[in-house]
C-alpha positions as CSV (number, residue, x, y, z in Angstrom):
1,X,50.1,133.3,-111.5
2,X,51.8,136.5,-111.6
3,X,55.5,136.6,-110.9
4,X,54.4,139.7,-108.1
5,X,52.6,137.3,-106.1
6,X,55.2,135.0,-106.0
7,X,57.7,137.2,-104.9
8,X,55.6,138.5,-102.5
9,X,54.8,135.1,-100.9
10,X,56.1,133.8,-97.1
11,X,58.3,130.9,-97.4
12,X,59.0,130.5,-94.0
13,X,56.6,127.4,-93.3
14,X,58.8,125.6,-95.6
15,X,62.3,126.6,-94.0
16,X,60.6,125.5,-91.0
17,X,60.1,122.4,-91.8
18,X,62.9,121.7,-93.9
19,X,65.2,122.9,-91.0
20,X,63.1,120.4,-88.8
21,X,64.0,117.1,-91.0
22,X,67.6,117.8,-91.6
23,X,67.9,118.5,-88.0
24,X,70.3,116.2,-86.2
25,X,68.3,114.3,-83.3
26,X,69.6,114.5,-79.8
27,X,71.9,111.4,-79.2
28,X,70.7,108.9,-76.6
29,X,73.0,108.8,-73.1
30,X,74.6,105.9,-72.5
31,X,72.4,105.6,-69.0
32,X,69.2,106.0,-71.1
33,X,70.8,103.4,-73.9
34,X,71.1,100.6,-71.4
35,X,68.1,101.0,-69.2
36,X,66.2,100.7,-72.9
37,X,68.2,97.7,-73.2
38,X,67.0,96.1,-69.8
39,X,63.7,96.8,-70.2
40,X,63.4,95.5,-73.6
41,X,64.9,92.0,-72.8
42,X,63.0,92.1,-69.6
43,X,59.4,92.3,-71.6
44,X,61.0,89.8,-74.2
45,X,61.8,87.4,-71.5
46,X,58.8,87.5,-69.6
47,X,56.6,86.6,-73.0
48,X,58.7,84.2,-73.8
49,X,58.2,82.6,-70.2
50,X,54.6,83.3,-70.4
51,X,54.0,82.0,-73.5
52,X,56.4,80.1,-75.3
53,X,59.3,77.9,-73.4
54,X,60.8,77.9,-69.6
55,X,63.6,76.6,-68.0
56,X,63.0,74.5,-65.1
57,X,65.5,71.8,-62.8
58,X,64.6,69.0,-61.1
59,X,64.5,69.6,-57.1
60,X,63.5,66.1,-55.9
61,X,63.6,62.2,-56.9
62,X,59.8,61.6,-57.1
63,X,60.5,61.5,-60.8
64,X,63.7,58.7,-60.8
65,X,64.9,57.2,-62.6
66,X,63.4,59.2,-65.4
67,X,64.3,62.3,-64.2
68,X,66.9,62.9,-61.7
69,X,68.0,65.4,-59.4
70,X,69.9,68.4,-60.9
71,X,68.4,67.7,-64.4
72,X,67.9,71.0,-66.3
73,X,63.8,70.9,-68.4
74,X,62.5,73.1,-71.2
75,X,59.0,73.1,-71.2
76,X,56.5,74.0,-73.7
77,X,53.9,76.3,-72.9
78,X,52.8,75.8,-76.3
79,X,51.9,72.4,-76.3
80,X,48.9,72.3,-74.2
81,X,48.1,76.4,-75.3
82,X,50.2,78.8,-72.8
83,X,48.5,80.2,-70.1
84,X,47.6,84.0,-69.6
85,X,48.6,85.1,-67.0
86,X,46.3,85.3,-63.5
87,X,48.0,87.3,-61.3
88,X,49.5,89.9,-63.9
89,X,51.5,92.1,-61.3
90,X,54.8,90.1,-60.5
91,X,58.7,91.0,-60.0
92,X,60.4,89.6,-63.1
93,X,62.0,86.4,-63.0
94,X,60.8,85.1,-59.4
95,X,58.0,82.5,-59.2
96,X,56.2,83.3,-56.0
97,X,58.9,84.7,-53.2
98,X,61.8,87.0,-53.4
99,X,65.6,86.1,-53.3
100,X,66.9,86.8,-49.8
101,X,64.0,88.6,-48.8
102,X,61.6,85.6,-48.3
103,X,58.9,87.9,-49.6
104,X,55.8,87.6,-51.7
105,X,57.5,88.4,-55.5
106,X,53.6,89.2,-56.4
107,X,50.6,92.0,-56.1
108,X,47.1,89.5,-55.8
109,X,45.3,92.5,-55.5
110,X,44.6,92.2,-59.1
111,X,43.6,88.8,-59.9
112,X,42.3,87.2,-63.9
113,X,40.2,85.1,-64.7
114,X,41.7,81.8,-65.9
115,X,42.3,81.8,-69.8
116,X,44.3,79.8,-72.0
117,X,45.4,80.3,-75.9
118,X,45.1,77.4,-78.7
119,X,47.8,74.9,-78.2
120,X,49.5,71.9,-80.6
121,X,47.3,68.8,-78.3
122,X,45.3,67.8,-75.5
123,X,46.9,66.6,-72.5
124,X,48.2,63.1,-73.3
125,X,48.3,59.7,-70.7
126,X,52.3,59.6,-70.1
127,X,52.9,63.2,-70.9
128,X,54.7,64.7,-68.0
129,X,53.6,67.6,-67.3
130,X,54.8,70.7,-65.0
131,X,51.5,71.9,-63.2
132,X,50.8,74.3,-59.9
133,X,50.5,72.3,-56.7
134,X,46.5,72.5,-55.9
135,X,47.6,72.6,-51.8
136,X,49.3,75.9,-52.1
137,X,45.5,77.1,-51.8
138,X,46.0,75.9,-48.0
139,X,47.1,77.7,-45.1
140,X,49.8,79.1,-44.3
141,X,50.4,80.0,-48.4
142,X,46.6,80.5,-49.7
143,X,48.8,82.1,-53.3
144,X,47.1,82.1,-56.4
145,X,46.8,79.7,-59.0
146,X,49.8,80.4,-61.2
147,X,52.2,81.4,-58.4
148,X,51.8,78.4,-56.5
149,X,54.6,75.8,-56.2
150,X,55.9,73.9,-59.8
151,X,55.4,69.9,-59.5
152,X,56.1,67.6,-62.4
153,X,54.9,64.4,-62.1
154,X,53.5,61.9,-65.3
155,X,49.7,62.3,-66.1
156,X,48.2,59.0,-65.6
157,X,44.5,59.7,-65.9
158,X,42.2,62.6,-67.7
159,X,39.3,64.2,-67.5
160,X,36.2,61.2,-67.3
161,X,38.6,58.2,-66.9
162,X,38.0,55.8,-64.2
163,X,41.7,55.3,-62.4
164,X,42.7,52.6,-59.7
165,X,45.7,51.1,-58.5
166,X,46.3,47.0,-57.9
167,X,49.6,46.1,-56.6
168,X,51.4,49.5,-58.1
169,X,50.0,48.6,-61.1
170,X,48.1,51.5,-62.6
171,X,45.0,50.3,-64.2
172,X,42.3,53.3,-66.6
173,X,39.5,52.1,-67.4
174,X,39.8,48.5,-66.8
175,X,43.2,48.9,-68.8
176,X,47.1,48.3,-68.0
177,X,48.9,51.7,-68.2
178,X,52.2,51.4,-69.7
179,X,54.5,51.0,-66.8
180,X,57.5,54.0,-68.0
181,X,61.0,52.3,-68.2
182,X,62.5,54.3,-65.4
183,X,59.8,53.8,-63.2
184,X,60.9,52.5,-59.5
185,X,59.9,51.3,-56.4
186,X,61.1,49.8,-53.1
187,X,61.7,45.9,-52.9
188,X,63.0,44.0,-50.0
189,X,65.6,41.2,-50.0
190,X,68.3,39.0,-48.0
191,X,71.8,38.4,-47.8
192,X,73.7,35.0,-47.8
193,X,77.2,35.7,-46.1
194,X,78.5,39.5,-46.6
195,X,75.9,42.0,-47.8
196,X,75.8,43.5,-51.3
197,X,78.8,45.3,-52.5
198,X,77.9,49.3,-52.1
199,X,79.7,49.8,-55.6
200,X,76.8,47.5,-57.1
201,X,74.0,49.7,-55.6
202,X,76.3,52.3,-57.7
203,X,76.5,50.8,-61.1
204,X,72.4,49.6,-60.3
205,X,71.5,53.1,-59.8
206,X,69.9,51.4,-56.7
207,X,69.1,54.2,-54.0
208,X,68.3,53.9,-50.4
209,X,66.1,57.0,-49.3
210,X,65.4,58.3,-45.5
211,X,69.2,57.4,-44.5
212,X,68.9,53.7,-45.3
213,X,65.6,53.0,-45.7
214,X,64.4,50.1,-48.2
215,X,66.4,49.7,-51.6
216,X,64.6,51.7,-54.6
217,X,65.0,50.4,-58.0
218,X,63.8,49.9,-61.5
219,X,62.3,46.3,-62.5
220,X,65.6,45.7,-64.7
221,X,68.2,46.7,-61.5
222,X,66.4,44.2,-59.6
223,X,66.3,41.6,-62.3
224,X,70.3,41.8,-62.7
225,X,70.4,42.5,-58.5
226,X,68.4,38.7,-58.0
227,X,71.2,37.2,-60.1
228,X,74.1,37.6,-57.4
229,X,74.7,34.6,-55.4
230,X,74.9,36.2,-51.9
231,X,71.2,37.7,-53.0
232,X,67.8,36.0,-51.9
233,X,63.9,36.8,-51.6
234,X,64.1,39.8,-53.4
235,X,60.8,41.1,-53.9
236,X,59.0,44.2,-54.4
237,X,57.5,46.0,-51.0
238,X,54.0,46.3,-52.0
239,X,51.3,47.4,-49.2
240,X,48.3,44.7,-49.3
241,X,44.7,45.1,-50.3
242,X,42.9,46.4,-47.2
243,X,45.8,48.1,-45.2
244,X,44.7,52.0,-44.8
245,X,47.5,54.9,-45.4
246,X,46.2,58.4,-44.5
247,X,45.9,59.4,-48.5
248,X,43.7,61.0,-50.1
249,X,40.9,61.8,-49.3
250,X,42.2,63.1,-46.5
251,X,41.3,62.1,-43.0
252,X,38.1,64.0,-41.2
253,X,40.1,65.8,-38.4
254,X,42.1,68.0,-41.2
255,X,39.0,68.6,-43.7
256,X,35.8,68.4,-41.7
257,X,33.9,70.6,-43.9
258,X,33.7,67.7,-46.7
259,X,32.3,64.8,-44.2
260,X,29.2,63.6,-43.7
261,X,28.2,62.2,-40.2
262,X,31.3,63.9,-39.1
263,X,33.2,61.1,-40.5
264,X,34.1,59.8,-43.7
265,X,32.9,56.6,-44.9
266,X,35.9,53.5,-44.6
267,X,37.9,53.9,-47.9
268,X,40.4,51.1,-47.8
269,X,43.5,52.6,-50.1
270,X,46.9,53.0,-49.6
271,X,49.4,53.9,-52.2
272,X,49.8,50.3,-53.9
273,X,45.9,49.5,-53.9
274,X,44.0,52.4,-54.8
275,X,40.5,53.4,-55.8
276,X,39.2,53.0,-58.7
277,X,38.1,56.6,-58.3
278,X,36.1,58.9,-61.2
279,X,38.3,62.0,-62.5
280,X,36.0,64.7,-63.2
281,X,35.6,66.2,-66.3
282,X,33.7,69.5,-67.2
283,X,30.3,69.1,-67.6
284,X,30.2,66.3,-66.2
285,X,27.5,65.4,-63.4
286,X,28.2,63.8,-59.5
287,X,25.7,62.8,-57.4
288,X,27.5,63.4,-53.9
289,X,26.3,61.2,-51.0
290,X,28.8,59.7,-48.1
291,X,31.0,58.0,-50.9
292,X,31.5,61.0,-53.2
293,X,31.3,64.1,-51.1
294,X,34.6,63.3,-49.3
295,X,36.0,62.7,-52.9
296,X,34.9,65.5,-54.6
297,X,34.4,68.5,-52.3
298,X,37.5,69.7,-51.9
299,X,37.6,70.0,-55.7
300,X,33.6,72.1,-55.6
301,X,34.9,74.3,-53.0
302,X,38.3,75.2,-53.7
303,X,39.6,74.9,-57.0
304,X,36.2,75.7,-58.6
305,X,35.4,78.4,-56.0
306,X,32.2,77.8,-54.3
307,X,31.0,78.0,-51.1
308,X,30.4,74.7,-49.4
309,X,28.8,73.9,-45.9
310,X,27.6,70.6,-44.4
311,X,24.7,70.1,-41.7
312,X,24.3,66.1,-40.9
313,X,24.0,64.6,-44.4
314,X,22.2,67.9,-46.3
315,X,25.8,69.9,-48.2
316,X,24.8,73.1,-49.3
317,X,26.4,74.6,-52.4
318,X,26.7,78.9,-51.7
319,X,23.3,78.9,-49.6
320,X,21.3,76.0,-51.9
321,X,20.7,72.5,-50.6
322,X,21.9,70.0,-53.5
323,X,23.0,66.3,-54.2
324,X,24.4,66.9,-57.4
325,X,27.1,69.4,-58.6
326,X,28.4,69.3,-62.4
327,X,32.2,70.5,-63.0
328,X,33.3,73.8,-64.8
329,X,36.6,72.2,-65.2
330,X,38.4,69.4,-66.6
331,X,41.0,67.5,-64.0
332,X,43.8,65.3,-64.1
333,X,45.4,62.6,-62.2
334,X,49.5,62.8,-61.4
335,X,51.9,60.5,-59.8
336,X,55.7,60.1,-60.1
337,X,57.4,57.5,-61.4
338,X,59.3,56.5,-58.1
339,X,56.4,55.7,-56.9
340,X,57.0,54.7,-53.2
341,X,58.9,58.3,-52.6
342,X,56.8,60.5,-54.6
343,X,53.8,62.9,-53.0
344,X,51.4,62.8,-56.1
345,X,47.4,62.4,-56.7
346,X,47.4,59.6,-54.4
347,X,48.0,62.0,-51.5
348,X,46.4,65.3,-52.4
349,X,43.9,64.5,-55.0
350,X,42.8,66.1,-58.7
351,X,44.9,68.3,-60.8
352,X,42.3,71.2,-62.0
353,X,43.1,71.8,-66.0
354,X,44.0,75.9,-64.6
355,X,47.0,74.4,-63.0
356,X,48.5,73.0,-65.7
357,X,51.6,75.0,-67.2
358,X,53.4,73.3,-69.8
359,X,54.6,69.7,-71.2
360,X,58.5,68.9,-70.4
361,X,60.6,68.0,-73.7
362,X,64.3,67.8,-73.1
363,X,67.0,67.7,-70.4
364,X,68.9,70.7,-71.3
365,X,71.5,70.0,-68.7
366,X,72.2,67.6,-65.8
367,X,74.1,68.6,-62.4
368,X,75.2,65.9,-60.2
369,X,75.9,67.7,-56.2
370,X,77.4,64.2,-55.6
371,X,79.2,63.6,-57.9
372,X,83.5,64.7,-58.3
373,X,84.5,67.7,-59.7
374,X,85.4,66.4,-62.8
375,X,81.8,64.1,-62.9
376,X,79.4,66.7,-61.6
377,X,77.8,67.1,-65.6
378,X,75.9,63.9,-66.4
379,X,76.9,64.0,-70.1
380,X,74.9,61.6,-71.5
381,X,71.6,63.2,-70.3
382,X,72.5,66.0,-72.2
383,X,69.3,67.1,-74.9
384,X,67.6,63.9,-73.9
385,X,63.8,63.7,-74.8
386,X,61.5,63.5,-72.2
387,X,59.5,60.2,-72.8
């Protein structure tokens, strides 16, 4: 090329750009710096949440003596495959209502349909699991699935198992279920001379619920409890075969809409005796009639959205006259292992598999309110596993 040409050439394009990489960039303000900040660990956070691990604590004893009060849970979303998100548009960090403002902490204006990822295993008998209570559906809440109240309570039944209670004994399938070793319930007993020392019902981990109602304690309290002298008839408080609690299914006067006749057939369960009842599973096929309509309506209608009607004994399923309906979903069966002070399955029903948020694995921390100053951490609850 000749050396004219070169000469004559503009090199300004590559000044330009030269002067454009060795520029210095304009330094971040320390404002702008920790609002990135913020909103980075807010996104991290809220996936993690979502889709990895949570923190939750214990608010009630339903669970005792497993879990107590003031105990301190991860739980793995991963386990059972996390959960994507339903109702996307949320304030960070609050479940369904705002701190101090008693507001909604969510948008359902924008609502997804239920999905969930891959997980590690399926939903195990004795797992206990953290779900979505199914009667925040109800009035006065009606929130979406996954901002309606946490419960943890143990599974006891799956999808297709056939579940009943005899005597508090859980039986699936014509089986046993393992009783868990800190399950409890109420027993009864007598005093010879001066009552029972209070410091025992202490070291026993004995409790008396609504201010000093009937003593509630594991199998092995009450085994050591019967060998005091001053201690006779103790027994456990079981309700008999035959005597009728208002458990589930509900009574006709709060859900007419799932009776035939106007009344439900005579189902003679309480919380000790109870079933044996079908869990549904998806795909699977119910005829309903008076014995299975009561059972299973609430479950067509509200959890796997359809609209339900009754006239006399003909149920109509959105505008169709039927006698059969097959499930979408697959459905659970909770209870808590103090099982005379816990509301559970036997109260309210099936747990749909879209409620289900995550498998407990260890107590992270444990709070005692009643404890002394000095006592308040339960120490050797610390990074227990959740059996």
């Amino acid at each position: 090329m000749p050396p004219q040409y070169l000469k004559n050439m503009n090199w300004k394009f590559w000044n330009r750009k030269t002067k454009s990489k060795t520029a210095p960039k304009k330094k971040k303000s320390k404002t702008r710096e920790w609002a990135d900040a913020i909103i980075f660990a807010v996104i991290a956070a809220t996936i993690i949440r979502s889709f990895f691990v949570e923190a939750y604590t214990i608010p009630t004893p339903s669970m005792e003596r497993s879990l107590l009060v003031g105990d301190f849970l991860f739980v793995s979303k991963l386990n059972y495959g996390p959960r994507v998100p339903m109702t996307p548009i949320a304030f960070p960090f609050a479940h369904h209502t705002m701190p101090l403002l008693g507001t909604k902490a969510y948008w359902d204006g924008v609502e997804l349909p239920y999905y969930r990822l891959p997980g590690f295993s399926d939903i195990k008998k004795g797992d206990v699991v953290v779900f979505n209570y199914p009667m925040d559906a109800d009035s006065p809440y009606y929130r979406p699935v996954d901002k309606r109240e946490n419960y943890i309570k143990r599974c006891q039944g799956g999808p297709g198992d056939t579940l009943s209670v005899v005597d508090a004994q859980v039986y699936v399938n014509g089986k046993a279920m393992p009783n868990p070793p800190g399950e409890q319930i109420d027993y009864s007993y007598t005093t010879v001379g001066q009552d029972v020392n209070p410091q025992i019902d202490t070291d026993l981990f004995i409790r008396h619920y609504d201010n000093g109602g009937l003593p509630t304690m594991t199998a092995a309290s009450a085994k050591i409890l019967q060998g005091y002298s001053n201690v006779r008839n103790l027994a456990p408080k079981i309700e008999q075969k035959g005597v009728i609690n208002p458990i589930y299914p509900v009574y006709p006067r709060k859900y007419p809409q799932y009776c035939l006749n106007n009344k439900f057939p005579l189902f003679k369960w309480n919380v000790d005796n109870y079933g044996p009842i079908i869990i549904p599973k998806r795909g699977w096929t119910v005829t309903l009639d008076s014995l299975t309509f009561p059972v299973y309506g609430r479950a067509i209608e509200i959890y796997e959205h359809n609209k339900v009607s009754v006239s006399g004994n003909d149920i109509f399923i959105n505008g169709v006259k039927t006698n059969t309906y097959t499930f979408k979903m697959n459905y659970y069966w909770m209870m808590g292992d103090n099982r005379h002070d816990s509301e559970d399955s036997r109260y309210w029903g099936f747990v749909p598999e879209d409620h289900i948020v995550g498998k407990a694995l260890f107590i992270w921390m444990s709070w005692d309110d009643n404890a002394s100053f000095f006592g308040k951490i339960r120490w050797s609850r610390l990074f227990n596993i959740i059996h």
